[in-house]
C-alpha positions, -999 to +999 in steps of 0.1 A: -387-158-765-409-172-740-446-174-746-455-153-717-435-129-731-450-132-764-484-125-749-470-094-727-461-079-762-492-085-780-511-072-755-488-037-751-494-034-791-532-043-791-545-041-757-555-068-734-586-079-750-580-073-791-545-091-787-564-123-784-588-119-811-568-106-835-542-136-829-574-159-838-584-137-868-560-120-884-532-142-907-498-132-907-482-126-946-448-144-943-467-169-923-497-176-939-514-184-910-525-168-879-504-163-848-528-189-833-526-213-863-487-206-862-482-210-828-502-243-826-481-262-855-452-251-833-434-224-851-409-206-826-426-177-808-394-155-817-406-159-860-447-156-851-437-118-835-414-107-861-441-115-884-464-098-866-439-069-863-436-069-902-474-069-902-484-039-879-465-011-869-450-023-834-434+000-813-395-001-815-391-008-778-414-040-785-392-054-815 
């Protein structure tokens, strides 16, 4: 998955504005880090959103 995409997904669950914040505050269970923290040390965007997809309810069209 390509990061753009990534961010187009977050944003359809959280909105615009809370996707970005809640990336930089909010860490991910199977992760243990946030998507921020994930996606800097270089985990695969494809694991950061089914972590967040186990994490909040996400829309099935989104998973």
């Amino acid at each position: 998955m390509r990061l753009t995409d990534f961010w187009d997904r977050m944003e359809a669950v959280f909105g615009s504005a809370y996707a970005h914040s809640w990336a930089s505050d909010v860490v991910l269970q199977s992760l243990g880090v946030t998507v921020n923290g994930a996606l800097a040390a270089g985990v695969d965007t494809k694991t950061v959103w089914r972590a967040v997809c186990e994490d909040v309810e996400v829309p099935s069209a989104l998973v």
